[in-house]
Structure formats: structure tokens, C-alpha cells
C-alpha positions as CSV (number, residue, x, y, z in Angstrom):
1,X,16.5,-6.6,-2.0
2,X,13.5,-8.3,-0.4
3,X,11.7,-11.0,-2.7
4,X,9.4,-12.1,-0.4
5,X,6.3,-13.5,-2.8
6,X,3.1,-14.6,-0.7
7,X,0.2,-15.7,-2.0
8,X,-2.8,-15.1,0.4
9,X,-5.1,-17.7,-0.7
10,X,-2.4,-20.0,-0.3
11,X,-2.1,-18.6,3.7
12,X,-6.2,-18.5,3.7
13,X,-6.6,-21.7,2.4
14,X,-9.0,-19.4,-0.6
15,X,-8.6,-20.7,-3.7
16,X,-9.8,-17.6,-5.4
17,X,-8.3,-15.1,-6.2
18,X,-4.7,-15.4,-6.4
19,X,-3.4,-12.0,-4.7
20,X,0.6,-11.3,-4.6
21,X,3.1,-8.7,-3.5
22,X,6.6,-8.6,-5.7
23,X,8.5,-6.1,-6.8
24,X,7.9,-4.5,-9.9
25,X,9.2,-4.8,-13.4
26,X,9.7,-2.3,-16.2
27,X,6.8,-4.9,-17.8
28,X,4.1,-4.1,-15.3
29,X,3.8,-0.1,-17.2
30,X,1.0,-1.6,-19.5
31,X,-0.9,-3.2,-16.3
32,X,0.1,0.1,-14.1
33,X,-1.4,3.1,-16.2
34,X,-5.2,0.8,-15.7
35,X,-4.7,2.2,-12.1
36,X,-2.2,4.9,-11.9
37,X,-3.6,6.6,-15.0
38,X,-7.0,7.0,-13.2
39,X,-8.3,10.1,-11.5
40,X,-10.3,7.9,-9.4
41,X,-7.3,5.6,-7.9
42,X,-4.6,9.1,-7.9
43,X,-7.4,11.4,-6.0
44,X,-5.9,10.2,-2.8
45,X,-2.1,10.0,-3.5
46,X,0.4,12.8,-3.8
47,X,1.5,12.0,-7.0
48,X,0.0,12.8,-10.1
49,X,-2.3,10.5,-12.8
50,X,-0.1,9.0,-15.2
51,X,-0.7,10.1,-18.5
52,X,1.3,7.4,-20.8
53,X,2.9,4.4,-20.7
54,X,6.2,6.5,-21.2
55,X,5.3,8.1,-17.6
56,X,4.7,4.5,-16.2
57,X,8.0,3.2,-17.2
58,X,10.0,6.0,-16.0
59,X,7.7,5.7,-12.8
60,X,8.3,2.1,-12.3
61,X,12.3,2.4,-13.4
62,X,12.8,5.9,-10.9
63,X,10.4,5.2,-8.2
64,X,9.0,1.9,-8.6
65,X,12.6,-0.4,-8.6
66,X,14.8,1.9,-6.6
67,X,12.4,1.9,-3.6
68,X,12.9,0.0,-0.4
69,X,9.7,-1.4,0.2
70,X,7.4,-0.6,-2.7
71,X,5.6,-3.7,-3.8
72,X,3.0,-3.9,-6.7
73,X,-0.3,-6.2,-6.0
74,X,-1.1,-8.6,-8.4
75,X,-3.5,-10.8,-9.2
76,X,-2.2,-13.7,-11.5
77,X,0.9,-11.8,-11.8
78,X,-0.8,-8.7,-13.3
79,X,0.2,-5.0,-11.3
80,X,-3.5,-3.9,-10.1
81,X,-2.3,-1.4,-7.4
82,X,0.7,-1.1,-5.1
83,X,1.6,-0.9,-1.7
84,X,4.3,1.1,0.0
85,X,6.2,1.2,3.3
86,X,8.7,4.6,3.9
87,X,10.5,4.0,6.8
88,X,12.4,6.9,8.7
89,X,16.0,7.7,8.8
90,X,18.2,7.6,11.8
91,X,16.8,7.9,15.4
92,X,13.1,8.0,13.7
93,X,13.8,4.1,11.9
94,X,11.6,2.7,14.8
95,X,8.8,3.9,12.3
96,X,7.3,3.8,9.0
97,X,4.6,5.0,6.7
98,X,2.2,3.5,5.0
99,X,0.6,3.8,1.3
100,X,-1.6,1.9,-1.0
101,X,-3.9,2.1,-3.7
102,X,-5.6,-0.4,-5.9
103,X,-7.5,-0.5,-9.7
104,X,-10.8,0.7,-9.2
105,X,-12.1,-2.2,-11.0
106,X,-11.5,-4.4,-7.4
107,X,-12.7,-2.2,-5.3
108,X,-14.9,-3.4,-2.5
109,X,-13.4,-6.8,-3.1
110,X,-11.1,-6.8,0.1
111,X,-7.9,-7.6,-1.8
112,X,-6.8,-4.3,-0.1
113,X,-7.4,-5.7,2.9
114,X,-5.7,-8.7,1.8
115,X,-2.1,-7.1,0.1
116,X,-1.9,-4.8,3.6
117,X,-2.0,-7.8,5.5
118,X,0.4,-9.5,3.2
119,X,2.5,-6.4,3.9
120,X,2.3,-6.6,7.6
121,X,3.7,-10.5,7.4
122,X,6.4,-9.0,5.7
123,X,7.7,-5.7,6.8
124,X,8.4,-5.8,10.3
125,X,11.2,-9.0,8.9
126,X,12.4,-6.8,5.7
127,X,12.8,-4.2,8.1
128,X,13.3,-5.2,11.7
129,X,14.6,-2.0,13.0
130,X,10.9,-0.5,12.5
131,X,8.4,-1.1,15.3
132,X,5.8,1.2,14.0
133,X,3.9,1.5,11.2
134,X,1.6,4.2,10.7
135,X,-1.2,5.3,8.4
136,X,-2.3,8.9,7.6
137,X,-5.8,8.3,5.6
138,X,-8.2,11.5,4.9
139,X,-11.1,11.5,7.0
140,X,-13.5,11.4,3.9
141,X,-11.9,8.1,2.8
142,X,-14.2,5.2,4.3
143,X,-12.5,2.6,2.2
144,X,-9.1,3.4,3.2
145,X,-9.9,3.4,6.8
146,X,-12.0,0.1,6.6
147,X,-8.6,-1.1,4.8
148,X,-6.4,-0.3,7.8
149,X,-9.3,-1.3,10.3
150,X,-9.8,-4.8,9.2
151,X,-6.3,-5.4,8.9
152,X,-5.5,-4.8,12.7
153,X,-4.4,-0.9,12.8
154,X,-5.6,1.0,15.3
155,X,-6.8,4.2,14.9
156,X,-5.2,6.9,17.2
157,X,-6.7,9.8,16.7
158,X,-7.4,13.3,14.5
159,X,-4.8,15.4,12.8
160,X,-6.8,19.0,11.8
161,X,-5.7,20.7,8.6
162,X,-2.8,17.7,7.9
163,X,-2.6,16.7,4.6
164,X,-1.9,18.7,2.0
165,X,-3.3,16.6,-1.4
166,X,-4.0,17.8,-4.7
167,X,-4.3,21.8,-4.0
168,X,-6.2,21.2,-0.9
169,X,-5.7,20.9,2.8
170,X,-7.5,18.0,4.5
171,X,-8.3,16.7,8.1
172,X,-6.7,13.4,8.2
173,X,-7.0,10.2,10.6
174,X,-3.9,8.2,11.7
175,X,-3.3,4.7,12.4
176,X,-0.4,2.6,13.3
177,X,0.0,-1.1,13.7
178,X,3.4,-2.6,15.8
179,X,5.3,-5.3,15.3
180,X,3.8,-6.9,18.3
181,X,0.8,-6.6,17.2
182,X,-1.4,-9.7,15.7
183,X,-2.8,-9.7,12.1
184,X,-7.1,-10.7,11.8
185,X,-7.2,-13.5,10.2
186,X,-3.3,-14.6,10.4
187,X,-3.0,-15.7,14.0
């Protein structure tokens, strides 16, 4: 399993705030229904709002721990969001998605920005058969696609009537980002 534990103001030279990716633990369910029990973060994501902190553990124990490349952002060691990397199986393992979301209490704060970029420093090493990583962000989300922009993806162009989120069918925007690709702010 990859333990890779970076902490950005560290690479920044930032002292403020301390942002982390690690796995997660069965004691981040507290900490994780601040974010995945809101409507606000979950609006985006194809699963649903947690409801209890019953849901978050078996969430964190079924999803959460068992996943490749699922990593929850902290700040002082406290789960404020997640980010997520699905790589493809056989001949499509030159790519993989990715996913995030984040407390809506640091919003607007970049630490987004920050944990994707975090991410990027580490996935194409946890998983050096994927060249490719792609984004798929609905074209009504301005944050997400700031996210992606400021951390080096490129955007590539419209997919109509894509996504399928929450009972409705939405225009989305993808993105990808390669291995040989250089991270703002990291080179």
C-alpha cells in the first residue's frame, strides 16, 4: 500500500496551514460526515450524503481502506475532504480518473488546489504504468475547474449530455494532466 505523507507547506516553504494526504482510518468517520454528510460537498459526487457516523465507517472500512489510491486531506491530521485516483484495467492502465471534494468550510482557500497537486507528486510513482490522468468536472462547476486549472491540467474539450449525477444528465468538461507534465508551483 502507498504511504506517501507530504506536507505542502513543508514543499512551499508555507508555514500555514499544514495540508496532508494519507490513507484513511476507521477514526477519521467523525471528521468525514462534516463533509460527506453535506448536500453542498455530495452535489457533485455520485455517491450519496452520508447520513450517520455508522454510514461513514462502513464508507471508510468498504470503500475508503480497500481502494488503491483514495487519500483523505487533512489538515493537522483531521479528514476535511478526499481525493481519488481510479486507474483503468488492462490495455486502458495508461490512464486514470480523477476525484475530489473538500469541507465546505475551506472552500476558496486553495487547499484543493494544494491536495491535487500533492496527488500529482505522487501518483504517476504509486502508479507508474498510468500516463494519463483525466478529469471529468460539470461545466457549471467553476471551482472544480479552477482546481484542475491551477494545478496544470489542461482542458481538452466538451462532452454533451455526459454525466449522469444525482437524477440528472449534465454537459461535462474534461481535463487530463500526464506524467510529463510539470506541476505550477513544484518545478
Amino acid at each position: 500500500m502507498f504511504l506517501h505523507h507530504h506536507n505542502l507547506a513543508q514543499m512551499s516553504g508555507n508555514s500555514s496551514p499544514s495540508i496532508t494526504l494519507r490513507p484513511f482510518r476507521l477514526s477519521d468517520a467523525p471528521d468525514m460526515m462534516l463533509w460527506a454528510g453535506d448536500d453542498q460537498v455530495t452535489r457533485t459526487l455520485r455517491w450519496k450524503t452520508l447520513t450517520s457516523i455508522e454510514e461513514a465507517l462502513t464508507f471508510i472500512e468498504e470503500v475508503c481502506i480497500p481502494h488503491p489510491w483514495r487519500r483523505s486531506i487533512c489538515i493537522d491530521d483531521r479528514s476535511i475532504g478526499f481525493v481519488s485516483i481510479f486507474q483503468g484495467s488492462g490495455e486502458d492502465r495508461c490512464k486514470a480518473d480523477i476525484g475530489y471534494a473538500l469541507a465546505v468550510k475551506y472552500w476558496g482557500q486553495g487547499i484543493t488546489t494544494k491536495a491535487v497537486k500533492i496527488a500529482l507528486s505522487d501518483v504517476f510513482i504509486d502508479l507508474p504504468d498510468v500516463v494519463r490522468l483525466q478529469a471529468y468536472v460539470n461545466v457549471d462547476n467553476l471551482a472544480s475547474k479552477k482546481v484542475l486549472e491551477k494545478s496544470g491540467f489542461m482542458k481538452e474539450g466538451l462532452l454533451r449530455k455526459y454525466s449522469y449525477i444525482k437524477g440528472n444528465i449534465k454537459d461535462s468538461l474534461v481535463y487530463s494532466f500526464l506524467s510529463t507534465d510539470a506541476i505550477p508551483g513544484n518545478s
